[in-house]
Steps between C-alpha positions, in 0.01 A plus 500: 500500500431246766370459810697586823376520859641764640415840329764665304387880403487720805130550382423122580694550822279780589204294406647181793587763732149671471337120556744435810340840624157386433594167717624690781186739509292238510700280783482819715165583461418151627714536745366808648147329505680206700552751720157664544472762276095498361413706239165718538219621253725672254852384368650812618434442864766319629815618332721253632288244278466752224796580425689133440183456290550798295880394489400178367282606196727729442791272404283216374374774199856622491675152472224460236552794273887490542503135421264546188738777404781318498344204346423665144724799536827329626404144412561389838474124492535360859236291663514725833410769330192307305416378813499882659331620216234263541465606869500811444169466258299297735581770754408766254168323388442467898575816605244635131195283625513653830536821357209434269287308698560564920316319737 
């Protein structure tokens, strides 16, 4: 089988559309601290910052787990969904460390 870009199981779609997600969490979390939002002593005390950043682990694990999915289950071969995949673990080993170890 050989390598395509675009995805072509609906899995790997999933897995691109789950790492588009993660983007857009991200760019409006940023946003909203362009715009003056501060976060306090907890994570849960703004919401309107907790709640893109909860959005964005969210689909970074998801677009992670999807993509490995269809990887060895649908042998999806498309770089964007290697590339998502491999997003989706550095957000999953980022979101584990500061599970495991908070500051």
């Amino acid at each position: 089988m050989k390598n395509t870009f675009l995805p072509t199981t609906s899995l790997g779609k999933w897995s691109v559309l789950s790492v588009i997600g993660f983007a857009l969490s991200i760019a409006a979390l940023y946003l909203l601290i362009f715009l003056g939002e501060r976060g306090g002593e907890g994570f849960f005390t703004n919401l309107w910052l907790a709640i893109p950043g909860l959005l964005a682990a969210v689909f970074g694990i998801l677009s992670f787990l999807v993509g490995v999915i269809a990887v060895f289950w649908k042998r999806e071969r498309s770089i964007l969904v290697f590339v998502a995949t491999i997003i989706g673990l550095l957000v999953l080993l980022f979101v584990s460390g500061e599970i495991l170890f908070p500051h």
